[in-house]
KEKOL-73431 format. One record per residue (C-alpha): residue in one letter; z, x, y. Coordinates in Angstrom, 2 decimals. Last residue first. Layout:
N
pt aa:a, zz:Z, xx:X, yy:Y
...
***
This chain:
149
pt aa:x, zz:23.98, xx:10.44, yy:12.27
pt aa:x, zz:20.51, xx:9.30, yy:13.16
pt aa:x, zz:20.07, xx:8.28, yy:16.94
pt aa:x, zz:18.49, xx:4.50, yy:17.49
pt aa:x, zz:20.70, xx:3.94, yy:19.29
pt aa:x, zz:22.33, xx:0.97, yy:17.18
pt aa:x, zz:22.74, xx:-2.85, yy:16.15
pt aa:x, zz:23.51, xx:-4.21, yy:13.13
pt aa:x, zz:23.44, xx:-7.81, yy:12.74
pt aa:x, zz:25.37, xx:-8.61, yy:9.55
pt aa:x, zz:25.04, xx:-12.45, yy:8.53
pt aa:x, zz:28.08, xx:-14.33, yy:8.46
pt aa:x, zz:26.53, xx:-17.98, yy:9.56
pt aa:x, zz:27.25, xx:-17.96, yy:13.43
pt aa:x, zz:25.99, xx:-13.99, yy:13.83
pt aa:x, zz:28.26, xx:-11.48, yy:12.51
pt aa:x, zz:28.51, xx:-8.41, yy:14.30
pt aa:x, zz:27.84, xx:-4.62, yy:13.02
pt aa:x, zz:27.65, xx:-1.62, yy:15.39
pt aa:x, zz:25.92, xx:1.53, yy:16.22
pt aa:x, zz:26.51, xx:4.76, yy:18.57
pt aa:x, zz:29.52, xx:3.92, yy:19.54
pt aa:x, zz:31.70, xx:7.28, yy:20.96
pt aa:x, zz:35.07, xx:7.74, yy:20.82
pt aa:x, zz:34.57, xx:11.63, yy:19.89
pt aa:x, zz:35.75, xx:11.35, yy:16.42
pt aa:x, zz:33.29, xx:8.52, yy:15.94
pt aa:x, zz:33.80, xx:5.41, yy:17.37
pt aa:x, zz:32.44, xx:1.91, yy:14.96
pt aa:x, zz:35.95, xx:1.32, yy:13.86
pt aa:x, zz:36.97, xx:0.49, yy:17.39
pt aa:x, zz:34.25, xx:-2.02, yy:17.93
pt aa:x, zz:36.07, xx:-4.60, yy:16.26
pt aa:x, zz:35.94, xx:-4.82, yy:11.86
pt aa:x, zz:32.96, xx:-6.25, yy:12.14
pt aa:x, zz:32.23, xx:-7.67, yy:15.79
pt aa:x, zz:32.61, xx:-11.47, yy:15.86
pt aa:x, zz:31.09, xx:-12.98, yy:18.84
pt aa:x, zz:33.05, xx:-14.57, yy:21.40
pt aa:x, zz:30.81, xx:-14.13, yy:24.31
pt aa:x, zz:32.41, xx:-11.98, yy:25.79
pt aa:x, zz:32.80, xx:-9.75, yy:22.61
pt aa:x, zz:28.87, xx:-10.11, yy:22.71
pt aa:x, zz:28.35, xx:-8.56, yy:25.93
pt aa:x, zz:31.05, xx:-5.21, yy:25.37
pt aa:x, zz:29.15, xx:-4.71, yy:22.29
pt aa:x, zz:25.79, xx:-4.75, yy:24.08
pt aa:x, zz:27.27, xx:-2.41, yy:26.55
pt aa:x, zz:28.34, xx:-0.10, yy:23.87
pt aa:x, zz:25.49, xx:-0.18, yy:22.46
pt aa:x, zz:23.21, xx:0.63, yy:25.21
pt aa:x, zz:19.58, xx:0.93, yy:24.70
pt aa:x, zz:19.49, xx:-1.08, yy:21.60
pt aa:x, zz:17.44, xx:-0.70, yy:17.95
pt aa:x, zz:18.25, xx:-3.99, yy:16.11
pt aa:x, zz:19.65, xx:-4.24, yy:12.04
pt aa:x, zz:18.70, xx:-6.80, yy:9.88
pt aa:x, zz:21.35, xx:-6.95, yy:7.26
pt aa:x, zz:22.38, xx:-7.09, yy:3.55
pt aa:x, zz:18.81, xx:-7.80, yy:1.85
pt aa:x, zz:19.80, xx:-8.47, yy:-1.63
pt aa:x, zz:22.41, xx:-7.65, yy:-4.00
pt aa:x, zz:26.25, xx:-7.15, yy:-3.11
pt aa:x, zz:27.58, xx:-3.97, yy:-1.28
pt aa:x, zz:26.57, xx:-4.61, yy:2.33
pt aa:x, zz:27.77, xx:-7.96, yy:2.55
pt aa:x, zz:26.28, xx:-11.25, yy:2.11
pt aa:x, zz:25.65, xx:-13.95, yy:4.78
pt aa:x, zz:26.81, xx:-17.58, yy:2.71
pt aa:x, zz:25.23, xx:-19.70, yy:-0.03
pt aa:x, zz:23.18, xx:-22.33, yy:-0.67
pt aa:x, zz:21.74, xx:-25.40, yy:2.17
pt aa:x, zz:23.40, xx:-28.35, yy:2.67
pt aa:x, zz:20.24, xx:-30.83, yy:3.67
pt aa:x, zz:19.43, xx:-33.24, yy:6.80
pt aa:x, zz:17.72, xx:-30.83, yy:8.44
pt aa:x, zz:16.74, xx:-27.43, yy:6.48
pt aa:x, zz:17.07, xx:-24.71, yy:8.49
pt aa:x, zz:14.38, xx:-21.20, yy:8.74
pt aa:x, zz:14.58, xx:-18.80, yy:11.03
pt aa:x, zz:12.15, xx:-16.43, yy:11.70
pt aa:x, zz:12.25, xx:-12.75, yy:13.79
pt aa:x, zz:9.30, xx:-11.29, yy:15.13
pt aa:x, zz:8.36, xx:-8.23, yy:17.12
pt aa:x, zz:5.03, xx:-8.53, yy:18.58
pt aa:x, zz:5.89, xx:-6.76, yy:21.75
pt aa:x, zz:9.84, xx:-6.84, yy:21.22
pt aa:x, zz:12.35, xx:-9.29, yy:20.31
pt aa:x, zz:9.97, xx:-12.31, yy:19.18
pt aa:x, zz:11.50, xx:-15.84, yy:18.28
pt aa:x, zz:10.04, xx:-17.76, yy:15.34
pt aa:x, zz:11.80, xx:-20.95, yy:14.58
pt aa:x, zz:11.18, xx:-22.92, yy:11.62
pt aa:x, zz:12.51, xx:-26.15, yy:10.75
pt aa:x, zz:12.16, xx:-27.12, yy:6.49
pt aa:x, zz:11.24, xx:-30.05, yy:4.77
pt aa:x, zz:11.94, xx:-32.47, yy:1.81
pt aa:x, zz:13.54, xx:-29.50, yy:-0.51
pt aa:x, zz:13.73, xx:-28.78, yy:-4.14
pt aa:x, zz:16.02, xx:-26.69, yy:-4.99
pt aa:x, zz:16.23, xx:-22.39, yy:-5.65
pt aa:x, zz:12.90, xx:-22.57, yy:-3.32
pt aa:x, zz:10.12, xx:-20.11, yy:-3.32
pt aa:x, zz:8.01, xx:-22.35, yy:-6.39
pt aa:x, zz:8.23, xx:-25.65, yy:-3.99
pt aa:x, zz:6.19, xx:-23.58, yy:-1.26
pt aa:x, zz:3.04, xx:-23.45, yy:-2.92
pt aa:x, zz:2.58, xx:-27.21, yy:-2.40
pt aa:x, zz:4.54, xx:-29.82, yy:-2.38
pt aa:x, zz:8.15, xx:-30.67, yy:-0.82
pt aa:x, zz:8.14, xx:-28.31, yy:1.76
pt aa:x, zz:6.75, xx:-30.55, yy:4.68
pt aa:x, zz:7.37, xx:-28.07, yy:7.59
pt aa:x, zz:8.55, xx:-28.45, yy:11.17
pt aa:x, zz:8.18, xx:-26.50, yy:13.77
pt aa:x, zz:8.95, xx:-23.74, yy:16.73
pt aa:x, zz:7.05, xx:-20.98, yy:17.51
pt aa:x, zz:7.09, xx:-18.75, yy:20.96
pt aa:x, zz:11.05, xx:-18.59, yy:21.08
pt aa:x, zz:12.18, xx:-15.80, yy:23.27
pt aa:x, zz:15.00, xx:-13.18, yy:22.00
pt aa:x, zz:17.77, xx:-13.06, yy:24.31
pt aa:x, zz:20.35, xx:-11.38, yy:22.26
pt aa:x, zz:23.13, xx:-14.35, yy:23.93
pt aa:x, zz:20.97, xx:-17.09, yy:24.37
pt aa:x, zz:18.36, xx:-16.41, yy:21.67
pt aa:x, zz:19.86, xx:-14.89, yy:18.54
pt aa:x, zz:23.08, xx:-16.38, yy:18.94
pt aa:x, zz:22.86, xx:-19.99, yy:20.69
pt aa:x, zz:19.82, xx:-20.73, yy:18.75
pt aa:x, zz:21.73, xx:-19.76, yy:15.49
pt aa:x, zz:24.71, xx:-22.70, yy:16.54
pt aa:x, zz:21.31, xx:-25.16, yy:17.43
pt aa:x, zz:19.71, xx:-24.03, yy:13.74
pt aa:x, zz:22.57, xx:-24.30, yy:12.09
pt aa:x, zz:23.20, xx:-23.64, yy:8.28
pt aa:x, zz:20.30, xx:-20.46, yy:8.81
pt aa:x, zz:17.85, xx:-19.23, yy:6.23
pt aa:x, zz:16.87, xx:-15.82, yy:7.56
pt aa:x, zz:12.98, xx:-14.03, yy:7.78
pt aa:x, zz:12.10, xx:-10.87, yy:9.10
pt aa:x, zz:8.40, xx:-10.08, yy:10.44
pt aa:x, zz:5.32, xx:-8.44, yy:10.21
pt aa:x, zz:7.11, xx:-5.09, yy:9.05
pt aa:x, zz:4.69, xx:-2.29, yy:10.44
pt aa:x, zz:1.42, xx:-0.65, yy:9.44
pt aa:x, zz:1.65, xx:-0.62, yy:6.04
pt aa:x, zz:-0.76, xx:1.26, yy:3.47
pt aa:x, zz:0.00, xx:0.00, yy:0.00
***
């Protein structure tokens, strides 16, 4: 395979309006999609654990082309809960920032959970150079400098 980039990263959410108020009102990402979806035939039925009448998708882009979907599924209880980092499957998205610390300081404003609290995250200098938070369903949102440690 010859890749050019990730085309985009995909979450089921509980609560579309409580993941709204995450990902765009407090990260600011911008919707540009935003839908609804018969899921109850078609190619779709074999990608679900149960069957399901419809889905709601959001897309909302980060960076030039940068996407980020959520799915819900109005009306139903969907499976499950965000997963940590040492159980199977995809753990957690992370996002490249110019100032974590700053970011950090935003979001505990705004009553978002930081893993742990930022303190953990400060090496032996006290500085942050990445983070994890937990957006309104448990997920793990890193975010960092982009620096390798």
């Amino acid at each position: 395979m010859e890749s050019t980039g990730i085309s985009h990263i995909a979450v089921c959410v509980g609560d579309m309006d409580k993941s709204l108020g995450f990902y765009r009102d407090i990260l600011g990402m911008k919707v540009v999609k935003d839908f609804m979806q018969d899921t109850s035939t078609g190619g779709l039925t074999h990608t679900y654990a149960h069957q399901r009448a419809n889905r709601r998708t959001v897309y909302l882009e980060w960076g030039e082309h940068q996407f980020f979907v959520m799915t819900s599924h109005p009306g139903d209880q969907v499976d499950g809960s965000g997963i940590k980092l040492d159980q199977v499957g995809v753990s957690h998205v992370s996002f490249t920032v110019k100032d974590v610390h700053a970011l950090a300081d935003e979001l505990i404003a705004a009553g978002v959970e930081i893993a742990g609290g930022i303190e953990a995250f400060a090496d032996e200098n006290g500085n942050v150079r990445t983070f994890f938070a937990f957006d309104p369903d448990g997920i793990l949102v890193q975010f960092d400098s982009g620096i390798e440690s």
